[in-house]
C-alpha positions in Angstrom: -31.8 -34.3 20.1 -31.1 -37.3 22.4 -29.2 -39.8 20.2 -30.1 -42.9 22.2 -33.9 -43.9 22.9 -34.5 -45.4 26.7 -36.1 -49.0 27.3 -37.7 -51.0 30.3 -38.3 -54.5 30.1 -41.4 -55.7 31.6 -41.0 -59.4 32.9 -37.4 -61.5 33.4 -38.2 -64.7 32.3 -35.4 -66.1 30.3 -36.2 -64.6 26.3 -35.8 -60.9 29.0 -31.7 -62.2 29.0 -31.8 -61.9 25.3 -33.7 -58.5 25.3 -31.4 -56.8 28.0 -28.1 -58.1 25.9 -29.8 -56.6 22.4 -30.0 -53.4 24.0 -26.7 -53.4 25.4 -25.5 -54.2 21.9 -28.0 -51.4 20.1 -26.1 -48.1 18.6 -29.3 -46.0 19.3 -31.1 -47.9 22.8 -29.8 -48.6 26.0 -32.1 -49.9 29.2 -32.3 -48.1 32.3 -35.5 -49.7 34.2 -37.1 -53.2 34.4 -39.7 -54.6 36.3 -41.5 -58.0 37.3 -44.1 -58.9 39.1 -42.0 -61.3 41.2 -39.4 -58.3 43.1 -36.5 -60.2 44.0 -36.5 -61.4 40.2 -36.6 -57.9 39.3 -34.0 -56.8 41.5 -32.0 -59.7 41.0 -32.4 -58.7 36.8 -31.3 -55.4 37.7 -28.1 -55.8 39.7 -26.9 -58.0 36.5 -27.8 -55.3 33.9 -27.1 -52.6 36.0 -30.2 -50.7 35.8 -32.8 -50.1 38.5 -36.0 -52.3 39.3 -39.1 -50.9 39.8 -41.2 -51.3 42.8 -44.5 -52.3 41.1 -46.0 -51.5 37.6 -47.4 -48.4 38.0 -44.2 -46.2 39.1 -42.2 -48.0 36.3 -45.1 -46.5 33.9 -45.0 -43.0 35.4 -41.1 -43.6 34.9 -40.7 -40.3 32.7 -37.1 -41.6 31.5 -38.3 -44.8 30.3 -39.3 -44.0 26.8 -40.2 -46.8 25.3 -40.3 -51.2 26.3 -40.3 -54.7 25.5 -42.5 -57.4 26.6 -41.0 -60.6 27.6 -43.6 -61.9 29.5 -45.8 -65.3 29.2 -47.9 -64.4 26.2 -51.1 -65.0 28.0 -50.4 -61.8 29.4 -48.9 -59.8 26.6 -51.8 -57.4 26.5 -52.7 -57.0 30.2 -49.1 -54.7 30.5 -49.1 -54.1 26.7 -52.6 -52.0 27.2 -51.3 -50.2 30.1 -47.9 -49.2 28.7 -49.2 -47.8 25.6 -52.0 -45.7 27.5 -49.1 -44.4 29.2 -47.0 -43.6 26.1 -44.3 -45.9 25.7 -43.4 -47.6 22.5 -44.0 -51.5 22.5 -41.6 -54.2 21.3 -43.7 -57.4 22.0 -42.3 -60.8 22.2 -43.8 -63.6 20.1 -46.9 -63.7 19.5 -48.6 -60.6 20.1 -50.9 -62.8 22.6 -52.8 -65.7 22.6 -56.2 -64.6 20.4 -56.9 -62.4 17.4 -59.1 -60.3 19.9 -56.4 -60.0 22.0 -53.6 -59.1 19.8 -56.6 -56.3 18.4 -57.0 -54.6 22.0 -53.3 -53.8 21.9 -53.0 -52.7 18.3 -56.1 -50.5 18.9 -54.4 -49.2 22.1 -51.2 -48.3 20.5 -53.2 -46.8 17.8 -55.5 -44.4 19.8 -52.5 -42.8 21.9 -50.1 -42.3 18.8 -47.2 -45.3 20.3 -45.4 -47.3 17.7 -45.7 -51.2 18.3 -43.8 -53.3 17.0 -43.8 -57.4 16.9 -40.9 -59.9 17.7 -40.1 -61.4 14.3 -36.6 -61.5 13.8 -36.1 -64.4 11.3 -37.4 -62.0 8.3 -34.4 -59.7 9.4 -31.7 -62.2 7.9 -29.9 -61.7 4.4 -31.7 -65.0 3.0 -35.2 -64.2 4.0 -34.7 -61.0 2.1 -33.4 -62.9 -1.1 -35.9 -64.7 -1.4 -38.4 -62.3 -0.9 -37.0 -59.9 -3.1 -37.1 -63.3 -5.9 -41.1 -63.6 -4.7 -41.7 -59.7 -5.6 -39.4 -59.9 -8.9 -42.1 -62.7 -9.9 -39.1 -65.2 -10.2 -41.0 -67.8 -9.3 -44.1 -67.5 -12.2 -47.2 -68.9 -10.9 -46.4 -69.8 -6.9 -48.2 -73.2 -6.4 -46.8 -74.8 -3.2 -45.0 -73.6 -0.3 -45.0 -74.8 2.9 -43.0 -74.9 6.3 -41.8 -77.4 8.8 -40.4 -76.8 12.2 -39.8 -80.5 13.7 -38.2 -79.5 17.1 -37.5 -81.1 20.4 -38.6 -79.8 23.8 -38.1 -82.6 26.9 -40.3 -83.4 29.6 -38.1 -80.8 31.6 -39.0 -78.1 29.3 -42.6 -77.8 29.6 -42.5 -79.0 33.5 -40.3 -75.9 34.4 -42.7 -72.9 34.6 -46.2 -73.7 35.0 -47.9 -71.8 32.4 -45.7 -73.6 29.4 -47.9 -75.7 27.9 -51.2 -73.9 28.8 -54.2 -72.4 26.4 -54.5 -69.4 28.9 -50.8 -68.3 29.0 -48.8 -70.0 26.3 -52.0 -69.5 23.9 -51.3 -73.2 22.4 -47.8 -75.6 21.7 -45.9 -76.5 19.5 -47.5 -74.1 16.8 -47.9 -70.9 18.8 -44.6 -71.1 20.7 -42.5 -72.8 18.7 -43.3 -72.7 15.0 -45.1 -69.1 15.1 -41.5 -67.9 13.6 -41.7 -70.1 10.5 -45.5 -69.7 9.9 -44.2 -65.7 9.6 -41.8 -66.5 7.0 -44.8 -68.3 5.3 -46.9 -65.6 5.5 -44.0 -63.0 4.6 -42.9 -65.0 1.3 -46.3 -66.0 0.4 -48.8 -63.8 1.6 -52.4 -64.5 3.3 -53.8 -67.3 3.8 -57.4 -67.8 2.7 -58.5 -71.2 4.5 -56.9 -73.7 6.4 -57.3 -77.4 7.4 -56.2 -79.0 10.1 -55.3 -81.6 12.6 -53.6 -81.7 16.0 -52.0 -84.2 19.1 -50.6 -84.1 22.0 -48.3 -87.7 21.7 -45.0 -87.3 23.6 -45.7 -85.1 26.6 -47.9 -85.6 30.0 -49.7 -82.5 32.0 -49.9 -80.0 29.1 -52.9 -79.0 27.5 -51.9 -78.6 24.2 -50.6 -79.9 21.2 -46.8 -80.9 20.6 -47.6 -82.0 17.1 -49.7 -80.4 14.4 -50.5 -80.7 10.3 -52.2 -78.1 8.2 -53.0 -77.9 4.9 -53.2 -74.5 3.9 -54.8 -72.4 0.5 -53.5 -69.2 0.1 -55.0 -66.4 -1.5 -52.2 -66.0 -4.4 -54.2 -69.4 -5.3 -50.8 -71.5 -4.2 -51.5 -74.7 -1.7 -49.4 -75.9 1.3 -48.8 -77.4 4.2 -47.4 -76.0 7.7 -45.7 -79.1 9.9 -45.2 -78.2 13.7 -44.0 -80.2 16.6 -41.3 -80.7 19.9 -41.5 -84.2 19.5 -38.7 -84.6 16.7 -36.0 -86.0 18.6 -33.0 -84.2 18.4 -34.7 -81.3 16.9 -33.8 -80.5 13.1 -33.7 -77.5 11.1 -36.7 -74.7 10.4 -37.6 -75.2 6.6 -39.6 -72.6 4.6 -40.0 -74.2 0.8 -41.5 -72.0 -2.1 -41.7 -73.6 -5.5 -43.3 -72.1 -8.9 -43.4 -72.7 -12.4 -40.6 -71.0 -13.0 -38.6 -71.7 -10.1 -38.2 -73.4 -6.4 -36.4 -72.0 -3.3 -35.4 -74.1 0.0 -35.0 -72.4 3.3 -33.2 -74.1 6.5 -32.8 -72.4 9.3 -31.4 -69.0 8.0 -29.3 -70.6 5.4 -30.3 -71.3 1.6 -29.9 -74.9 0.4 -31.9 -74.5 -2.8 -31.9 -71.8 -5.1 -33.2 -73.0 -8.9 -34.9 -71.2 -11.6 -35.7 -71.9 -15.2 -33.5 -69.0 -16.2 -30.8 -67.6 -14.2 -30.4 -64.2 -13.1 -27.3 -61.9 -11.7 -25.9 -63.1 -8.3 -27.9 -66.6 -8.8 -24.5 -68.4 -8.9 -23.1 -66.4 -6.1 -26.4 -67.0 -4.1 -25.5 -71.0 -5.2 -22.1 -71.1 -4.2 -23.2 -69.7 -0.7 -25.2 -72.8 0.1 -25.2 -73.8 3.6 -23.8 -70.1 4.6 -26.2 -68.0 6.9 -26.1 -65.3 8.9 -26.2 -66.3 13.0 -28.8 -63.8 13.7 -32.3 -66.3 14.1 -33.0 -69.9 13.6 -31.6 -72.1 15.8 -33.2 -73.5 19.0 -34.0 -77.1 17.1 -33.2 -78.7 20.5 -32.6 -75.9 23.2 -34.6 -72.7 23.6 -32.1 -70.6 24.1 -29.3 -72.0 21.6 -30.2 -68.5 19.4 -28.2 -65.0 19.2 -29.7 -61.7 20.6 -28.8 -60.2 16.9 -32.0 -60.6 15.7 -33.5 -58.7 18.4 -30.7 -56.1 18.1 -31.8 -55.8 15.0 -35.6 -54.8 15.8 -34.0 -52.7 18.5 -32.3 -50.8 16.4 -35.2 -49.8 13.9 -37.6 -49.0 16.3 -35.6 -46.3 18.1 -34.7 -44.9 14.8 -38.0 -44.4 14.0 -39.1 -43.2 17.7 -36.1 -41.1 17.7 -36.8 -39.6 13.8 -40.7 -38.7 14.8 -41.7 -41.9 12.5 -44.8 -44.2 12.6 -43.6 -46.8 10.6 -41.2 -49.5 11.5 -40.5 -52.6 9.3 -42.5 -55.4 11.6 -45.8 -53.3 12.9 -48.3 -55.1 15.1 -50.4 -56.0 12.2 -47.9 -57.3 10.6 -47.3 -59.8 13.7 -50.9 -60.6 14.2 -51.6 -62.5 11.3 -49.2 -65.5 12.1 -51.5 -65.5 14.9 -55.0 -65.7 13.2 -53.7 -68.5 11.4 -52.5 -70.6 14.0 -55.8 -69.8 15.9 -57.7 -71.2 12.9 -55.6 -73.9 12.4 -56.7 -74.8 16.3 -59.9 -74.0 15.5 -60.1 -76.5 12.3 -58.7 -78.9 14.6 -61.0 -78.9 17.5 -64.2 -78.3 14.7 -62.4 -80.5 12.5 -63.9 -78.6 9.6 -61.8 -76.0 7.3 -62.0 -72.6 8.3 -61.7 -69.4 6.7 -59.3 -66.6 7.9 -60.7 -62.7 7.9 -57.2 -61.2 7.0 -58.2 -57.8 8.9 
């Protein structure tokens, strides 16, 4: 049995740089083919990875060596190569978000699903020590009744950023701002820790930046299902850019999350490890978080990490891996409502497929 699972990467825009150095970190994947619509990108991709660039799309599908790829295109069109690949049998690991719409994300879960491919969704952050602390304090029922948690993601992105490709900042390739390209990894955590959300109220601006079309700045105020309010804060307007911060607080206890690193950890009565968890404040793994100010100021460890589980489970015979693609979709729906509560400006409810 082959002990190491081959990958092409479809697009070389610059989150490909931290796909192609994941892979050449994995223990179980290495990449052997990529391809861009763009050839001399491709090619140029290729000579520094040392693998080969395909002519066009089709023969780097019908590549019978490449087992298995990762999307790292604009997200607008996530689906129009995810679709393809997975009708040709190759396993998915698909940047954040899935794509731009609900509907959208659904044609490639539905694709995956009728030819047997595993797809899995870019959400490194819930990979890191801390997240799973916490988690495993949600599950325990540590926290009694949940009644707020929220997250913030108050970055910066210049003028520069959003004027260097022309589909940044667009509905039809970036699928929205500040929320859907920026904050989407927080509103997972909030999702992760806390579960669905049932209905969501919102508002939304674009106040710092010229010749995008949508928002640098949002609010939400969110109900979840567990009964538990919120509020989700998104925006690359907060000069310099500050920390990611999850917060979860209950009637028997309250957790603060920065970045990757715990600077809260309190409950009405303590439990093994809670003073060891307290005397790590500040401490975090350098696997996520990041990129308060600068894009690519973040580690390829988190994507070494998804990597690594998803050619276990293709190499294994397996289904499941640990971030499926309806796992990723639902930070999706609910930053598509929150859009839509804004433009309506009425709540709306979320389906939770």
């Amino acid at each position: 049995m082959a002990d190491k699972v081959k990958f092409g990467i479809i697009g070389t825009g610059a989150i490909a740089t931290m796909h192609a150095d994941a892979l050449k970190k994995s223990r179980n994947a290495e990449l052997v083919a990529v391809y861009d619509q763009v050839t001399e990108r491709a090619q140029q991709f290729a000579e520094k990875y040392n693998v080969r660039a395909a002519a066009d799309f089709e023969s780097f599908l019908a590549d019978p060596e490449v087992e298995a790829v990762t999307i790292a295109t604009p997200t607008g069109i996530h689906g129009k190569v995810a679709v393809p690949a997975a009708l040709a049998g190759k396993h998915i690991l698909c940047e954040k978000p899935l794509d731009v719409t609900t509907a959208k994300a659904d044609e490639i879960i539905d694709a995956c699903h009728q030819t047997g491919v595993i797809l899995m969704s870019v959400f490194q952050s819930r990979f890191v020590k801390n997240v799973g602390l916490i988690k495993q304090a949600v599950d325990a029922g540590r926290f009694g009744k949940i009644v707020l948690a929220s997250a913030q993601c108050k970055w910066f992105r210049d003028q520069k950023y959003y004027d260097s490709a022309t589909w940044r900042g667009t509905w039809a390739l970036d699928g929205g701002g500040a929320l859907m390209n920026q904050s989407i990894h927080t509103v997972d955590l909030l999702l992760y820790l806390n579960g669905d959300v049932e209905e969501v109220s919102a508002m939304t601006g674009t106040l710092s930046h010229t010749g995008i079309e949508v928002e640098d700045n949002a609010v939400a105020i969110v109900k979840f299902k567990n009964g538990s309010l919120g509020t989700i804060e998104g925006s690359t307007s907060c000069a310099p850019g500050f920390p990611r911060r999850v917060e979860i607080s209950g009637t028997l206890g309250s957790v603060v999350l920065e970045d990757n690193k715990i600077i809260r950890w309190q409950f009405v009565e303590d439990a093994p490890g809670d003073e060891e968890i307290r005397k790590n404040f500040g401490i975090g793994e350098v696997i996520s978080g990041g990129g308060a100010g600068d894009p690519m100021a973040i580690t390829s460890d988190g994507h070494r990490v998804q990597i690594e589980d998803l050619a276990d489970a293709i190499l294994a015979g397996k289904k499941e891996v640990a971030l499926s693609g309806v796992e990723g979709r639902r930070a999706v729906e609910l930053i598509c409502s929150v859009y839509k509560s804004a433009q309506t400006g009425a709540p709306v409810k979320l389906n939770n497929k």
